[in-house]
mmCIF file of the N, C-alpha and C atoms, coordinates in Angstrom:
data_MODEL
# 
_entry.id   MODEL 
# 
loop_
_atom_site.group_PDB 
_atom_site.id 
_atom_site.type_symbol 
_atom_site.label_atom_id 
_atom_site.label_alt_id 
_atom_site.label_comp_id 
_atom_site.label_asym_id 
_atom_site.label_entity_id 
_atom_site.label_seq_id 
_atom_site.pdbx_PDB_ins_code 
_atom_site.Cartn_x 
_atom_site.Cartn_y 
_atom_site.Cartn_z 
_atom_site.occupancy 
_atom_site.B_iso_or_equiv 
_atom_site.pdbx_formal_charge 
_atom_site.auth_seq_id 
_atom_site.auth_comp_id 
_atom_site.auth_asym_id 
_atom_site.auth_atom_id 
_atom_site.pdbx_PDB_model_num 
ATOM 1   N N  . UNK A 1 1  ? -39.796 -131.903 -67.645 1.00 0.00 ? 1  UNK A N  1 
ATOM 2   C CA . UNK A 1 1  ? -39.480 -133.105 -68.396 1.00 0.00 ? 1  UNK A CA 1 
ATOM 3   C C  . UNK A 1 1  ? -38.255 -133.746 -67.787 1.00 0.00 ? 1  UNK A C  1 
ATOM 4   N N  . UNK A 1 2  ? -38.310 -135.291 -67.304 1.00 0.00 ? 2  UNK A N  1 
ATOM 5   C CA . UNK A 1 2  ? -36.827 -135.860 -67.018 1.00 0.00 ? 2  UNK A CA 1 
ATOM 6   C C  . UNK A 1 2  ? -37.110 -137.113 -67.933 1.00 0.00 ? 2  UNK A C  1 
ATOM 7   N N  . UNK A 1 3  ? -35.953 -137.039 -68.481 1.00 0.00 ? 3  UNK A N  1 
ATOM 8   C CA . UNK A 1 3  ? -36.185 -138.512 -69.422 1.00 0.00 ? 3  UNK A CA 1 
ATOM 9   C C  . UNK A 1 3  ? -35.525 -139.812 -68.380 1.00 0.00 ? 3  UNK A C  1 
ATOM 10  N N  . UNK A 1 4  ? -35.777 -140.735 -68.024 1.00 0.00 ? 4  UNK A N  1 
ATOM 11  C CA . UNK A 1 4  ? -35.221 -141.748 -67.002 1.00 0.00 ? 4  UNK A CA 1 
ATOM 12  C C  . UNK A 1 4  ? -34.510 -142.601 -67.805 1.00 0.00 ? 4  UNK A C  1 
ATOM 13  N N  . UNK A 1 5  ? -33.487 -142.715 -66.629 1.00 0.00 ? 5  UNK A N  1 
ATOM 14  C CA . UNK A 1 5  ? -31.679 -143.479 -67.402 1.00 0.00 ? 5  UNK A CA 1 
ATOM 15  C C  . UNK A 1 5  ? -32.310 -144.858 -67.495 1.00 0.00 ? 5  UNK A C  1 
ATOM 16  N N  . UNK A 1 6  ? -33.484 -145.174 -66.449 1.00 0.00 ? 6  UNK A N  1 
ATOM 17  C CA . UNK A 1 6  ? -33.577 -146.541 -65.972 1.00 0.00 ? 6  UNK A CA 1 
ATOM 18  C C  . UNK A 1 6  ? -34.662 -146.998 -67.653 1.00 0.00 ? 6  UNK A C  1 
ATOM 19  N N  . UNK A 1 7  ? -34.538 -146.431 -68.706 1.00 0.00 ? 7  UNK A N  1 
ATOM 20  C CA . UNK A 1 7  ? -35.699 -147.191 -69.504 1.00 0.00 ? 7  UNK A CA 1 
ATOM 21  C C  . UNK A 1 7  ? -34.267 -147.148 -70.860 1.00 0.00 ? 7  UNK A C  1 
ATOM 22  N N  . UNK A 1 8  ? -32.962 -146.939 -70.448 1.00 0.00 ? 8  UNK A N  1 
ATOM 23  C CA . UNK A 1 8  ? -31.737 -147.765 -71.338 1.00 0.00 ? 8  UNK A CA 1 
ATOM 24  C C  . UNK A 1 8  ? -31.956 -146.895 -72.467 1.00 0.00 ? 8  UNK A C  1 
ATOM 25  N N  . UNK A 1 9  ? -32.085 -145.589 -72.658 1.00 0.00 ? 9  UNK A N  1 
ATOM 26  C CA . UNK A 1 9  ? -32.237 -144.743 -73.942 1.00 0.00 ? 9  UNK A CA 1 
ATOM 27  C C  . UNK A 1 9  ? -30.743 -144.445 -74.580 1.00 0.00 ? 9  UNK A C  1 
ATOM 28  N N  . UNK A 1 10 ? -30.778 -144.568 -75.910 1.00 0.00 ? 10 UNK A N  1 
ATOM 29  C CA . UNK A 1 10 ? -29.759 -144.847 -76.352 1.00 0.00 ? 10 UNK A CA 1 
ATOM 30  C C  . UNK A 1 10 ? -29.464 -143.428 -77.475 1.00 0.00 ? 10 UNK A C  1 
ATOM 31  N N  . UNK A 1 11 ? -28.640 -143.279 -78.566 1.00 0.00 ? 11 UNK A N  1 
ATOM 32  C CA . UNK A 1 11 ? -28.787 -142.638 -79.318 1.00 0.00 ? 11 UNK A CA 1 
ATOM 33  C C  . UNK A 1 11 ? -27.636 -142.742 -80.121 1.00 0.00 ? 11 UNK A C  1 
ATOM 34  N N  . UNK A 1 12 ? -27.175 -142.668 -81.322 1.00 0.00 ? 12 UNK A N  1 
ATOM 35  C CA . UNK A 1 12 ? -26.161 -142.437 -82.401 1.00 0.00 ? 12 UNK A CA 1 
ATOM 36  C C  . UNK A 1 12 ? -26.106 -140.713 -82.927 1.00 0.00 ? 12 UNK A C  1 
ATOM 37  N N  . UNK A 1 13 ? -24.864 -140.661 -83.044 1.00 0.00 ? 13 UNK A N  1 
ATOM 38  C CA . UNK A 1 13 ? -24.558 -138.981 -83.137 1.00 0.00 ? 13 UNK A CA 1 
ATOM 39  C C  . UNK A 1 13 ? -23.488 -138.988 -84.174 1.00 0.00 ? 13 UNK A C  1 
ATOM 40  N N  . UNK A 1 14 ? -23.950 -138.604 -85.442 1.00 0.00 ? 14 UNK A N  1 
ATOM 41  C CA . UNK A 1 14 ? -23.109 -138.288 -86.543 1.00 0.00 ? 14 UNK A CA 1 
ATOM 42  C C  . UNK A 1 14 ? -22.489 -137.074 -87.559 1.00 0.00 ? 14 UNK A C  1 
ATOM 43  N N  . UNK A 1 15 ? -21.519 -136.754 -87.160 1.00 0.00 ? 15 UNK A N  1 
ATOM 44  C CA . UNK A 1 15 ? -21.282 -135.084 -88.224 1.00 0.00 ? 15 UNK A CA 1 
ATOM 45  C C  . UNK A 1 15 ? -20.964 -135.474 -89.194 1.00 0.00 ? 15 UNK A C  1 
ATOM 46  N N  . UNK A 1 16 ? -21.230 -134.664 -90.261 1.00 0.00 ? 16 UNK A N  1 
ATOM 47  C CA . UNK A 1 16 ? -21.235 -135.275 -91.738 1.00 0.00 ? 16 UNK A CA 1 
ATOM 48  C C  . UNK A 1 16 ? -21.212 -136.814 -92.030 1.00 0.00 ? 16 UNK A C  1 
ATOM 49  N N  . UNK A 1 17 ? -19.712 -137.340 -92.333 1.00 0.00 ? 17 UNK A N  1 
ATOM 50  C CA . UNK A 1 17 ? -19.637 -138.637 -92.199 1.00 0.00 ? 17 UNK A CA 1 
ATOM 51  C C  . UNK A 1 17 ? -18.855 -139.378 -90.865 1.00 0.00 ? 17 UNK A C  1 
ATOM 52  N N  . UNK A 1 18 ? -18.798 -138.567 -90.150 1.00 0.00 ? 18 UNK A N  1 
ATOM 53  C CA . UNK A 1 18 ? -18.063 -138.885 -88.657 1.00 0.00 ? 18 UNK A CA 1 
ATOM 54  C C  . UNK A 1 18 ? -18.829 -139.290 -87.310 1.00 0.00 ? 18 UNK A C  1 
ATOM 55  N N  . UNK A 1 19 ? -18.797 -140.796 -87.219 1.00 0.00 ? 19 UNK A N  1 
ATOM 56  C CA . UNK A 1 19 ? -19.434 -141.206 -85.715 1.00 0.00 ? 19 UNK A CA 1 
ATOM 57  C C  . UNK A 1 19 ? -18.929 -140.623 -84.585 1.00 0.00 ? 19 UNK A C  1 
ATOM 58  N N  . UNK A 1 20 ? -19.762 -140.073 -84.300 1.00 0.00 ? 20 UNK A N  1 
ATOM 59  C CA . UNK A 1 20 ? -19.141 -139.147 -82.816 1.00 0.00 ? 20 UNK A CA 1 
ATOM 60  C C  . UNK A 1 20 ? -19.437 -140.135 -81.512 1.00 0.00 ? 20 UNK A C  1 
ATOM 61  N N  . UNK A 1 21 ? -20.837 -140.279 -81.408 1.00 0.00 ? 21 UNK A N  1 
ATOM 62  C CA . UNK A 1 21 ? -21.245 -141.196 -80.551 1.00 0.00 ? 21 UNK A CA 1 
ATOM 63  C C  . UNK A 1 21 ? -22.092 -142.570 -81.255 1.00 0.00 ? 21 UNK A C  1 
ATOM 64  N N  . UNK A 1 22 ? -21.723 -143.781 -80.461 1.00 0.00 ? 22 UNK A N  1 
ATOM 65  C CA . UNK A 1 22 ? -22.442 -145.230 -80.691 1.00 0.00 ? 22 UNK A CA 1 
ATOM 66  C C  . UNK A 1 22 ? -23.743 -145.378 -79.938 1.00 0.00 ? 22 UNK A C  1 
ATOM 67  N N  . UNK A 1 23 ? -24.668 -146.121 -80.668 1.00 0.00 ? 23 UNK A N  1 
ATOM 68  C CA . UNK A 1 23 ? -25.975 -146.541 -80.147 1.00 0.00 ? 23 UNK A CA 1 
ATOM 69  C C  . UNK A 1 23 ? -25.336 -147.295 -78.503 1.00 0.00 ? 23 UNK A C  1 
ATOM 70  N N  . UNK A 1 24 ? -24.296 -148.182 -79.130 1.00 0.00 ? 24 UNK A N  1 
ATOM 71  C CA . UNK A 1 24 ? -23.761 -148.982 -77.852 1.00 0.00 ? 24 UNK A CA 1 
ATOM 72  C C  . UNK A 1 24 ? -23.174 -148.988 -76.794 1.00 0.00 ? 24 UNK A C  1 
ATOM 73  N N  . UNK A 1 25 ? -23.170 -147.668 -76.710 1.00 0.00 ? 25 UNK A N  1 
ATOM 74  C CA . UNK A 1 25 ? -21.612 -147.144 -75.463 1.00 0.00 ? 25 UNK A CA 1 
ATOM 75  C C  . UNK A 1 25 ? -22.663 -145.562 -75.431 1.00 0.00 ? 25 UNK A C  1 
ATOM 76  N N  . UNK A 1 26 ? -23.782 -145.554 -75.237 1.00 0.00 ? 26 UNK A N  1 
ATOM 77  C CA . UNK A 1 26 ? -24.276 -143.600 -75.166 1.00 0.00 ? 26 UNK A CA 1 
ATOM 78  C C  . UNK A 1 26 ? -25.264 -143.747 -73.875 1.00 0.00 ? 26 UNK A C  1 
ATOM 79  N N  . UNK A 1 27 ? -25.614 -142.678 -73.434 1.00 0.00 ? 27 UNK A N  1 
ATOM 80  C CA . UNK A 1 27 ? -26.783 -142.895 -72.414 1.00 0.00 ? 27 UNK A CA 1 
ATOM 81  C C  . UNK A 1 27 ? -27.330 -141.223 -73.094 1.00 0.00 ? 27 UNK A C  1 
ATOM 82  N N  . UNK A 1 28 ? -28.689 -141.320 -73.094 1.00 0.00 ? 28 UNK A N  1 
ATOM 83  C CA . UNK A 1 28 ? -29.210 -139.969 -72.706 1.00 0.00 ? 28 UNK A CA 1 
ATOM 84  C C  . UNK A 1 28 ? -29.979 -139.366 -71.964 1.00 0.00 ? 28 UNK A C  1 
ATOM 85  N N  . UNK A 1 29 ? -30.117 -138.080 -71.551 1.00 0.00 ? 29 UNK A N  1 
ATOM 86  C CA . UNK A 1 29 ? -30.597 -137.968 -70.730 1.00 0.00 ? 29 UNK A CA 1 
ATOM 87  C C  . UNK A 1 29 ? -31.221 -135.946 -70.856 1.00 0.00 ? 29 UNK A C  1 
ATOM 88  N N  . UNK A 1 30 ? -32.222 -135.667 -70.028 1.00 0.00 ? 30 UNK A N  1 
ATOM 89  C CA . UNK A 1 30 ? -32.533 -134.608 -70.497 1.00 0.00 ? 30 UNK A CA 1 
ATOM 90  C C  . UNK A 1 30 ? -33.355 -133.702 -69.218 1.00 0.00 ? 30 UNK A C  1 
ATOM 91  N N  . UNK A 1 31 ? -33.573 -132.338 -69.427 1.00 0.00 ? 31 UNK A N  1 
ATOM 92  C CA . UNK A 1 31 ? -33.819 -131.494 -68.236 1.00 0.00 ? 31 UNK A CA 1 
ATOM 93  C C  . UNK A 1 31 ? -34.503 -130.476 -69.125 1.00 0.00 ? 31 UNK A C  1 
ATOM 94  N N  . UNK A 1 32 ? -35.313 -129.663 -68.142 1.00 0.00 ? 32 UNK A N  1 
ATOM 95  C CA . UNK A 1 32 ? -36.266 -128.158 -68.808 1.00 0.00 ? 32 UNK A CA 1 
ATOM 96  C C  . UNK A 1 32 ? -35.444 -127.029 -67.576 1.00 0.00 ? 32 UNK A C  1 
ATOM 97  N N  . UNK A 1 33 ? -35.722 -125.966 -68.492 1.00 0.00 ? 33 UNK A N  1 
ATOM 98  C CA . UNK A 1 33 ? -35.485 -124.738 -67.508 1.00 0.00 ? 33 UNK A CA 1 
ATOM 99  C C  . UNK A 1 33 ? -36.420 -124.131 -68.161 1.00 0.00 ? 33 UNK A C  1 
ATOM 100 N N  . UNK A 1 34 ? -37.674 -123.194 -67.649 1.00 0.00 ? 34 UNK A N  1 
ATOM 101 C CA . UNK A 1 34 ? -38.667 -122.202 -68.161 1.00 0.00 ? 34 UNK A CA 1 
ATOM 102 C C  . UNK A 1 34 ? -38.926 -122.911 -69.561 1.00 0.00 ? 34 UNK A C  1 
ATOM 103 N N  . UNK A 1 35 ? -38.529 -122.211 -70.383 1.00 0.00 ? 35 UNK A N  1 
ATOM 104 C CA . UNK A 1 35 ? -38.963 -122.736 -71.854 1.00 0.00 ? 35 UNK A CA 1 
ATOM 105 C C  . UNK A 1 35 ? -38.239 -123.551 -72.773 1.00 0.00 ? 35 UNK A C  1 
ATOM 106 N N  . UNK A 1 36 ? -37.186 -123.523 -71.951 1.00 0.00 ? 36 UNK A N  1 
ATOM 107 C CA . UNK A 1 36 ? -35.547 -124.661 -73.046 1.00 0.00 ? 36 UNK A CA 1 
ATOM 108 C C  . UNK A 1 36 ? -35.896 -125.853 -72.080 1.00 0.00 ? 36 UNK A C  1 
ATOM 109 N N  . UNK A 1 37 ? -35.180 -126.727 -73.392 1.00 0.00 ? 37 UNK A N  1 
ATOM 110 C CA . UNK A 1 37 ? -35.068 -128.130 -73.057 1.00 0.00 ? 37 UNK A CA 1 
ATOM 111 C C  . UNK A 1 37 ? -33.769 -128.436 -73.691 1.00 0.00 ? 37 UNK A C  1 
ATOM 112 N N  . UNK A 1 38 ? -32.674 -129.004 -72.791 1.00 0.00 ? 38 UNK A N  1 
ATOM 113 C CA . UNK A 1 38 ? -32.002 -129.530 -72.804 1.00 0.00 ? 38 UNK A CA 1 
ATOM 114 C C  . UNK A 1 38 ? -31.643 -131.166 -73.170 1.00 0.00 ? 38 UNK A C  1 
ATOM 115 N N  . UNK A 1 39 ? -31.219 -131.382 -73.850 1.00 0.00 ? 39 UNK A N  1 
ATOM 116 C CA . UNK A 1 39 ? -30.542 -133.347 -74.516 1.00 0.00 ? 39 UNK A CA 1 
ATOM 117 C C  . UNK A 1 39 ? -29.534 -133.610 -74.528 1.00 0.00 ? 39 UNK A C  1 
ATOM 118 N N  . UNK A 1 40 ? -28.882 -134.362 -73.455 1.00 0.00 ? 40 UNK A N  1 
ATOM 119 C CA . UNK A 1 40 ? -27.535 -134.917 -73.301 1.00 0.00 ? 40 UNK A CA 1 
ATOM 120 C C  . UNK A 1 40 ? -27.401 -135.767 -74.064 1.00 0.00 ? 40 UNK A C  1 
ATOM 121 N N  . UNK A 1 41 ? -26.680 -135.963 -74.778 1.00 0.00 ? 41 UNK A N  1 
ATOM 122 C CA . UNK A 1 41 ? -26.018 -137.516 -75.143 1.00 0.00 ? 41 UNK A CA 1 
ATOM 123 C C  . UNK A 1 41 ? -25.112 -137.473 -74.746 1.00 0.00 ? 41 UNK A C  1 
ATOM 124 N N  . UNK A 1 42 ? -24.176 -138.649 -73.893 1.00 0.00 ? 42 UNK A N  1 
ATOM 125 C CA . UNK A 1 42 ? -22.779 -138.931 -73.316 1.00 0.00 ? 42 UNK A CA 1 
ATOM 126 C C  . UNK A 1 42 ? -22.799 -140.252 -73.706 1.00 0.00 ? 42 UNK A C  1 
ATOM 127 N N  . UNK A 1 43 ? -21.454 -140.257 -74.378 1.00 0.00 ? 43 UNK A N  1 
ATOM 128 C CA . UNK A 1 43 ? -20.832 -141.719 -74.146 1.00 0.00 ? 43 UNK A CA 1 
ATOM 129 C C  . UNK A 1 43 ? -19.397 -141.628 -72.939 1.00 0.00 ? 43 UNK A C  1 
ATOM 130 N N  . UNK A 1 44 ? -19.897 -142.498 -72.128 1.00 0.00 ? 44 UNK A N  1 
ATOM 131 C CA . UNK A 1 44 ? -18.883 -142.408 -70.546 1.00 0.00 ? 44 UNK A CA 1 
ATOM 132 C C  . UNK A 1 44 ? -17.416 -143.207 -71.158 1.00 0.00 ? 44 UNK A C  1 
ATOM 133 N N  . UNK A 1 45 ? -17.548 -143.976 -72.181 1.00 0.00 ? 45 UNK A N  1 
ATOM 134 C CA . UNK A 1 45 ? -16.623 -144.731 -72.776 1.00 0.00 ? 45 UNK A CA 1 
ATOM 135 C C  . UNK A 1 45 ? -15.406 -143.781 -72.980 1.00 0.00 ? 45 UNK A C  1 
ATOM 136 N N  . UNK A 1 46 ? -15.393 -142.498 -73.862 1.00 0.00 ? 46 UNK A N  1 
ATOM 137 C CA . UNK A 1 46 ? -14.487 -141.870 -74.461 1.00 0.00 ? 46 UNK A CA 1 
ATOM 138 C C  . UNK A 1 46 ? -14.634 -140.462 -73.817 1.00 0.00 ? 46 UNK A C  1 
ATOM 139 N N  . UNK A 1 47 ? -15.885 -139.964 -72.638 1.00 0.00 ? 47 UNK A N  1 
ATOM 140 C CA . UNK A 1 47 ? -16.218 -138.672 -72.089 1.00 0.00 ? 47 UNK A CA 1 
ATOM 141 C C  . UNK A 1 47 ? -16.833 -137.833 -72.759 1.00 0.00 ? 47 UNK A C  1 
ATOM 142 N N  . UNK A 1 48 ? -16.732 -137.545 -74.192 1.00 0.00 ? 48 UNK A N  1 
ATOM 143 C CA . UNK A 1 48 ? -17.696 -136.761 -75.052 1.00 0.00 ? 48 UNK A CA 1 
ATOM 144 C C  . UNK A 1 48 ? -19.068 -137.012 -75.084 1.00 0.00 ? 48 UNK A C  1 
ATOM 145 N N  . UNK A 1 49 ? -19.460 -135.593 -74.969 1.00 0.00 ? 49 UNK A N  1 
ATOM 146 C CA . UNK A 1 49 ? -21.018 -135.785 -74.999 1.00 0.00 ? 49 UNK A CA 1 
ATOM 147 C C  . UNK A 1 49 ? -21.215 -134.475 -75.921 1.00 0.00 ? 49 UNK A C  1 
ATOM 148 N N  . UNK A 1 50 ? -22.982 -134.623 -76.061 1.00 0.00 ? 50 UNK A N  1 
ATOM 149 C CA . UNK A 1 50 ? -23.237 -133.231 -77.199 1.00 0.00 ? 50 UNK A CA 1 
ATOM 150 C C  . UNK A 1 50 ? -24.663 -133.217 -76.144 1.00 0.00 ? 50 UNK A C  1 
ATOM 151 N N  . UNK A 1 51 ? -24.901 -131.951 -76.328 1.00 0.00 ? 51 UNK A N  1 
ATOM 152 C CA . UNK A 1 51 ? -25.991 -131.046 -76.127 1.00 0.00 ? 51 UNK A CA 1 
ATOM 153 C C  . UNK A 1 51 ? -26.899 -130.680 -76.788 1.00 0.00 ? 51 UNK A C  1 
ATOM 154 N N  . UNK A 1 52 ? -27.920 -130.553 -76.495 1.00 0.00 ? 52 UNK A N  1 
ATOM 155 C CA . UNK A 1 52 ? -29.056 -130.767 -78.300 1.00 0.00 ? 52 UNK A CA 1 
ATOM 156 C C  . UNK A 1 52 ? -30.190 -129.284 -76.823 1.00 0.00 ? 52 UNK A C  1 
ATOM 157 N N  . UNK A 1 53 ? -30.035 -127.864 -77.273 1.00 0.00 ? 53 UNK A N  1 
ATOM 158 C CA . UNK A 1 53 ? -30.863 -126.949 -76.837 1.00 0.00 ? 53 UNK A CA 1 
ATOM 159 C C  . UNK A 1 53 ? -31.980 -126.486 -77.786 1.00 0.00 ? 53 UNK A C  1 
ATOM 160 N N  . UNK A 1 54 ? -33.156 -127.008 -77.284 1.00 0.00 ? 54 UNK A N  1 
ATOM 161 C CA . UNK A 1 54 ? -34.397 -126.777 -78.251 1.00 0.00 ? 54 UNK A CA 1 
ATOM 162 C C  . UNK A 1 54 ? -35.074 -125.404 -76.728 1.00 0.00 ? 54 UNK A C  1 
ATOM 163 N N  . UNK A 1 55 ? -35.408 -124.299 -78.342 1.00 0.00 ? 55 UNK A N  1 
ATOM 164 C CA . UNK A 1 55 ? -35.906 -123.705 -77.206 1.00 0.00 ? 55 UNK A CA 1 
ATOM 165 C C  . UNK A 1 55 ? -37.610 -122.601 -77.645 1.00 0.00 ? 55 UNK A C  1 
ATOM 166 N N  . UNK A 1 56 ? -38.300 -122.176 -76.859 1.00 0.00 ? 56 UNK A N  1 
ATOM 167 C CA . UNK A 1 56 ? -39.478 -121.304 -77.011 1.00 0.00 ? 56 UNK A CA 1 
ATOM 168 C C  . UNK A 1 56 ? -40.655 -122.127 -77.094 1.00 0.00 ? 56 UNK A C  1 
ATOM 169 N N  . UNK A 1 57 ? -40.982 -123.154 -77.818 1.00 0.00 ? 57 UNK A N  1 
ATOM 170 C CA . UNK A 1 57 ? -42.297 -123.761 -78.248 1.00 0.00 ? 57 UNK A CA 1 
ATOM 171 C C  . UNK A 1 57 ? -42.343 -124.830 -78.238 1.00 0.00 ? 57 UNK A C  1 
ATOM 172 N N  . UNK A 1 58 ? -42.845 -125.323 -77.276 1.00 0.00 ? 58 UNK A N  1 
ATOM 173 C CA . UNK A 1 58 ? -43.052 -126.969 -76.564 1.00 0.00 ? 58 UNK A CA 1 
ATOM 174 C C  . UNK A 1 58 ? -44.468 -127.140 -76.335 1.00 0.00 ? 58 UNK A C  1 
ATOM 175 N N  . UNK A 1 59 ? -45.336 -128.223 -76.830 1.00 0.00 ? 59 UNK A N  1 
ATOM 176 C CA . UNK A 1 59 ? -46.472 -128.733 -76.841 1.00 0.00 ? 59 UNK A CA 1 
ATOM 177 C C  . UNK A 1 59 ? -46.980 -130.238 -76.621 1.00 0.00 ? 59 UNK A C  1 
ATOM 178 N N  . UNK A 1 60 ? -47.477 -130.121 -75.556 1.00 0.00 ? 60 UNK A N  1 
ATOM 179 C CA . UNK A 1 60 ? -47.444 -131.488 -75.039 1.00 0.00 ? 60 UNK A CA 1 
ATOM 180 C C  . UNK A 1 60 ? -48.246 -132.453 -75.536 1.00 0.00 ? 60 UNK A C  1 
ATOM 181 N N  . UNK A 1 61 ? -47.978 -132.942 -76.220 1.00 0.00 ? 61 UNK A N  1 
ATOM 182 C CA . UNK A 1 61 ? -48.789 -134.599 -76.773 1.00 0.00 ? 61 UNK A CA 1 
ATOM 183 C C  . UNK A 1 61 ? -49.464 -135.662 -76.098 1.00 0.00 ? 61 UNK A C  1 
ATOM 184 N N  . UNK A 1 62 ? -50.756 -135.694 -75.474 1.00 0.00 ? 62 UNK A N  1 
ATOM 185 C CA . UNK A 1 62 ? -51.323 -136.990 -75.050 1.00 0.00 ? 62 UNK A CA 1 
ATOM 186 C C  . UNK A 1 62 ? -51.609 -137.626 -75.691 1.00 0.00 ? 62 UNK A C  1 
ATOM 187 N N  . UNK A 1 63 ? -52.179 -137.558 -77.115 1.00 0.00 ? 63 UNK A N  1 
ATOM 188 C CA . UNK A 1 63 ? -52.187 -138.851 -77.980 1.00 0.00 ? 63 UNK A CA 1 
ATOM 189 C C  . UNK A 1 63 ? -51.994 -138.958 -79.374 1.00 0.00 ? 63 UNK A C  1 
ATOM 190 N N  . UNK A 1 64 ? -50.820 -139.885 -79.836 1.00 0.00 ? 64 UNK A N  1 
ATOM 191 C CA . UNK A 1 64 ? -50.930 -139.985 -80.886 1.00 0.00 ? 64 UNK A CA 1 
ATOM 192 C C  . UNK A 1 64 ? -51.172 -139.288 -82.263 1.00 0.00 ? 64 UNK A C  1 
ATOM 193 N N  . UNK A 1 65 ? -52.584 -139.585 -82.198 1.00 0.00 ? 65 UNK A N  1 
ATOM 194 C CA . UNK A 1 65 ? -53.229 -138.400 -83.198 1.00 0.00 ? 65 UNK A CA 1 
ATOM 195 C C  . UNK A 1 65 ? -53.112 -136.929 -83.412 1.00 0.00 ? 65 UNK A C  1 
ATOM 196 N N  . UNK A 1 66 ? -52.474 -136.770 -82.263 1.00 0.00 ? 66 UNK A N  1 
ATOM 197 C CA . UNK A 1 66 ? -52.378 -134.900 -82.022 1.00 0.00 ? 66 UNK A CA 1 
ATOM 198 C C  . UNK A 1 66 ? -51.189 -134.595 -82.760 1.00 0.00 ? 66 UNK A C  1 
ATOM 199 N N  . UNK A 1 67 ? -50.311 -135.870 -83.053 1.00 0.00 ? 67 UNK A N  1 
ATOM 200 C CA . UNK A 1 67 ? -48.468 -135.500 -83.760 1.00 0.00 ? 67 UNK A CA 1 
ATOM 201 C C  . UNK A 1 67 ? -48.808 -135.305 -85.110 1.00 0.00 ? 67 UNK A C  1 
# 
């Protein structure tokens, strides 16, 4: 899985009531190793980013109907 920078993916990142990261200032971006998948969010604005590790059971979706 590579998610591409070039299609402007964005994301908002909130702890409890605390904006960590903005829809407007984030990029994300993402990678597999064996069975984990990795989710960057960075905002380059302030350097913080978060890590989102999903891992064991991944199933690939061709259409729609299958979600």
């Amino acid at each position: 899985m590579k998610l591409d920078l070039h299609k402007n993916l964005t994301a908002s990142v909130t702890l409890d009531e605390t904006k960590l990261i903005d829809h407007g200032t984030s990029m994300v971006y993402g990678k597999t190793e064996d069975d984990d998948v990795f989710i960057f969010i960075k905002d380059p604005r302030n350097g913080r980013s978060m890590k989102i590790h999903i891992r064991e059971y991944l199933e690939e979706v061709r259409d729609e109907k299958d979600i």
